[in-house]
C-alpha positions in Angstrom: -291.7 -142.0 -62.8 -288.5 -142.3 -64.7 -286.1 -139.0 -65.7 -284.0 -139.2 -68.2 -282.9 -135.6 -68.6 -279.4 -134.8 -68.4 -278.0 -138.6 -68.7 -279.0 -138.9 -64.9 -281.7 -141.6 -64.3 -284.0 -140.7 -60.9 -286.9 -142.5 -60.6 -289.6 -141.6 -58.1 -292.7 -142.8 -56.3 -294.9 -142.4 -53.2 -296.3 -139.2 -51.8 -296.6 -137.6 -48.1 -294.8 -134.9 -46.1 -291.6 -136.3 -46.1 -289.0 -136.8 -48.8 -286.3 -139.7 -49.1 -283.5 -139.2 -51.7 -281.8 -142.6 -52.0 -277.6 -142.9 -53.5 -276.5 -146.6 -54.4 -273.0 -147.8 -53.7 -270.0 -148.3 -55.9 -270.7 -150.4 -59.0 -274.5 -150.7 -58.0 -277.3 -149.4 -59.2 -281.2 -148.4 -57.6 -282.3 -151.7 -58.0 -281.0 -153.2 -55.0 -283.1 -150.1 -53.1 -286.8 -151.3 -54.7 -287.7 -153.2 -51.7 -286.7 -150.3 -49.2 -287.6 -147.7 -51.6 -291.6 -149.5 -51.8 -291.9 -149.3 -48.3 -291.0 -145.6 -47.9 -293.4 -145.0 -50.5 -296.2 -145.8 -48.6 -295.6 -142.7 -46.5 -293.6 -140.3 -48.5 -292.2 -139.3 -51.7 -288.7 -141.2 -52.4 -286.4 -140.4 -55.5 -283.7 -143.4 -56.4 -280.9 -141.7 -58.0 -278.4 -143.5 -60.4 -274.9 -142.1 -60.3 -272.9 -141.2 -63.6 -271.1 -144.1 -64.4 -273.4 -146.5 -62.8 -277.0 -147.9 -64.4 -278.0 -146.8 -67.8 -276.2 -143.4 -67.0 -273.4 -142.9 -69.4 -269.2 -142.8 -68.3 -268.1 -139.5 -67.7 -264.6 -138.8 -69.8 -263.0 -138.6 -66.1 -263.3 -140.5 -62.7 -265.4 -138.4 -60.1 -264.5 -137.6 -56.6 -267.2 -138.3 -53.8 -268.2 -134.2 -53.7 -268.5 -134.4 -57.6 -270.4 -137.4 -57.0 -272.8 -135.6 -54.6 -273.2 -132.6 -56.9 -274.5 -134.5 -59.9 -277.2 -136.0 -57.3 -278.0 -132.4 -56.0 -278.8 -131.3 -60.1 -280.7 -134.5 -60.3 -282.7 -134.3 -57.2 -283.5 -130.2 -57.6 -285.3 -130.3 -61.0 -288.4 -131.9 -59.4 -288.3 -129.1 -56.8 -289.5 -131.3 -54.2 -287.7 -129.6 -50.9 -285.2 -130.6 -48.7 -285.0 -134.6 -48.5 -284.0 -137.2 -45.9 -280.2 -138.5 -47.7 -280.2 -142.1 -47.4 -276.4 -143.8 -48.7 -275.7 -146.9 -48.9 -272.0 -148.3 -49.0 -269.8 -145.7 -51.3 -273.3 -143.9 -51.4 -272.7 -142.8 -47.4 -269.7 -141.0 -48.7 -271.7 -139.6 -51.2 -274.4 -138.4 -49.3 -271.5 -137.0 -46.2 -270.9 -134.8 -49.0 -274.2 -134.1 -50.3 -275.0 -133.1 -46.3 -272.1 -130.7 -46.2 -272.7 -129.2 -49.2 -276.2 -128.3 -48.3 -277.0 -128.0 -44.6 -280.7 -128.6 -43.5 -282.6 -129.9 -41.1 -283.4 -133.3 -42.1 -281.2 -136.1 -41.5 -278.5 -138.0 -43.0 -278.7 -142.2 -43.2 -275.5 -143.8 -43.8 -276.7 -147.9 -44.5 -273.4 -149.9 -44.0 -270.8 -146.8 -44.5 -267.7 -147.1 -46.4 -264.5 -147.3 -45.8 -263.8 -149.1 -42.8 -260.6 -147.1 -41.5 -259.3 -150.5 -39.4 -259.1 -151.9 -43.0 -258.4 -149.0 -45.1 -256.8 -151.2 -48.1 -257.8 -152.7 -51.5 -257.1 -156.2 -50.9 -259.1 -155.9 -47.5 -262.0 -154.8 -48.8 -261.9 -156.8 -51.3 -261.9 -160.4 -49.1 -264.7 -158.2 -46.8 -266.7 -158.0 -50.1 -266.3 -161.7 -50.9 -267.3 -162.5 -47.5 -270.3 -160.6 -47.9 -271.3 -162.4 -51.1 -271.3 -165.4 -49.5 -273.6 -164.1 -46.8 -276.4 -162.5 -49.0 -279.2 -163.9 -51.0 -278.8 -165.5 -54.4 -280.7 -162.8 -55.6 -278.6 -159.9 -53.8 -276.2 -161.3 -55.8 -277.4 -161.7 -59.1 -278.7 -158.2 -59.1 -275.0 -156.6 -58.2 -273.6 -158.9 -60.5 -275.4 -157.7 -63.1 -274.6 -153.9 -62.7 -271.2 -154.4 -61.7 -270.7 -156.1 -65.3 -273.0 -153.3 -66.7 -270.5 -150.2 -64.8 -267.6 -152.6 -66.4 -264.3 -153.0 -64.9 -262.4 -149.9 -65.7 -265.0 -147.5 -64.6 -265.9 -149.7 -61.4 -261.9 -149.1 -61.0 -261.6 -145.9 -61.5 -264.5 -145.3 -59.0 -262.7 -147.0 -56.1 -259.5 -145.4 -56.3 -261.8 -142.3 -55.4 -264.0 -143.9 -52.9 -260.4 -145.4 -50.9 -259.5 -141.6 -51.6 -262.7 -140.1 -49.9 -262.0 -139.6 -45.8 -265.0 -140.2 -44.7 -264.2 -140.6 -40.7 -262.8 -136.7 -41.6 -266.0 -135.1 -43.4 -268.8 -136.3 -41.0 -267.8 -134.3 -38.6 -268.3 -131.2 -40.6 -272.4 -132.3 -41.0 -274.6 -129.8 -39.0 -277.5 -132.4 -40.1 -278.6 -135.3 -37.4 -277.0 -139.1 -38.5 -278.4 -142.4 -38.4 -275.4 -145.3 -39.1 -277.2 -148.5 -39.9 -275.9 -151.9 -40.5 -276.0 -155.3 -40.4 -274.6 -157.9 -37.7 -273.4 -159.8 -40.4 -271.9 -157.2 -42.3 -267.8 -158.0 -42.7 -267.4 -154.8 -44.9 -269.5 -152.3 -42.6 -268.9 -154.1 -39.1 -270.5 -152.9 -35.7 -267.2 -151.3 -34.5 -266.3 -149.1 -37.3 -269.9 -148.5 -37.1 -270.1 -146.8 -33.3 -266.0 -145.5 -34.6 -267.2 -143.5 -37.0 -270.6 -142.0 -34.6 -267.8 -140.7 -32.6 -267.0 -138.6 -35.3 -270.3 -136.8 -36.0 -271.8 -134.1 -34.0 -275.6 -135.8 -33.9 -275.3 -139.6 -34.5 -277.5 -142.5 -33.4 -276.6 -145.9 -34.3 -278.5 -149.4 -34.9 -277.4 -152.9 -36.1 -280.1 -154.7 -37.8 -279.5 -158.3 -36.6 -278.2 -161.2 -38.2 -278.3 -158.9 -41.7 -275.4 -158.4 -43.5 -274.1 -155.5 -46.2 -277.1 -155.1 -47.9 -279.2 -155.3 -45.2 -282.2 -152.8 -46.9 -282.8 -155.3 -49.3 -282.6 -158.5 -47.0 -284.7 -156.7 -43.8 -286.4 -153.5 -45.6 -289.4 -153.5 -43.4 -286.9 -152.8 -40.6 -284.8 -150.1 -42.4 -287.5 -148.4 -43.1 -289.2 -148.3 -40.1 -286.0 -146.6 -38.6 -285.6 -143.9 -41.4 -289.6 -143.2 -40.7 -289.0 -143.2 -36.8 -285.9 -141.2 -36.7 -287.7 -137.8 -37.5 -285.5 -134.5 -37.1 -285.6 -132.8 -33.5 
């Protein structure tokens, strides 16, 4: 089901119990989330948001902070009234969902896949070789499917966007989530590495961490048999 209202796209699937609401990274879109998103569908409902800015969503007139970021997905997400969700991020879409956690507390978890912004290489230029790197590390078709939204976000918005995102604290804000966290990444992941992974779990009141391995950045599109199986397995105490 695609939603249109409001210049947001969410598009949903599945059915069961649970709920997965899943938030792209900078300059992405939710295709890069199908294969994950298919396998969650065979046990719950899963909603694949598109940020404004990002996809067919139109540019706002001004760049967003992380919290803005998170309270467009919260209007999206709450006209299908379908409860409190599971917040899956991936990339910038970890620092999205930090702050859609804080601004709603619940009881379901957070899942931050490959969190941004590495604070041992909290620059521009670093993250931009780490992000080169990567590219060289993931599928052809990883690659042609960013490619193609980062040319459809264009350059000035995609900008704009990570001037916020370097901005965002995230190492600060997870500590203020009541919710449970799982940190996943990839082995292989020069952007989101191990270390800043278990770095930023010492941060967060309720964290559990897991490298997927030999996976790099986008490792739910690469291994999404595995990702899934951990957001399905890591039910809420």
């Amino acid at each position: 089901m695609l939603d249109e209202r409001n210049g947001i796209h969410v598009r949903t699937g599945g059915s069961g119990e649970r709920t997965f609401v899943l938030v792209h990274g900078i300059g992405a879109s939710s295709v890069y989330f199908r294969p994950l998103a298919e396998e969650l569908a065979k046990h719950s409902r899963v909603f694949l948001l598109e940020l404004p800015g990002h996809g067919k969503n139109l540019e706002p007139k001004r760049p967003l902070s992380m919290g803005e970021f998170a309270e467009a997905a919260w209007r999206a997400f709450d006209r299908f009234e379908a409860g409190q969700p599971t917040i899956v991020g991936h990339s910038m879409g970890c620092q999205v969902a930090v702050e859609m956690g804080i601004q709603r507390q619940g009881r379901e978890r957070v899942a931050l896949l490959a969190p941004t912004v590495n604070t041992a290489e909290h620059s521009v230029p670093l993250q931009g070789l780490r992000l080169l790197q990567d590219t060289l590390r993931e599928p052809w078709d990883v690659n042609g499917i960013i490619t193609r939204d980062y040319l459809r976000c264009g350059v000035p918005w995609w900008l704009k966007t990570l001037r916020e995102m370097m901005a965002h604290r995230i190492e600060e804000r997870i500590g203020l989530l009541e919710r449970e966290v799982l940190i996943v990444g990839g082995e292989r992941d020069p952007i989101a590495p191990p270390d800043w992974l278990h770095r930023l779990a010492a941060r967060a009141r309720s964290p559990r961490v897991v490298v997927v391995q030999r996976a790099p950045h986008v490792m739910m599109y690469t291994d999404p048999r595995v990702v899934a199986r951990l957001l399905l397995e890591s039910t809420p105490s």
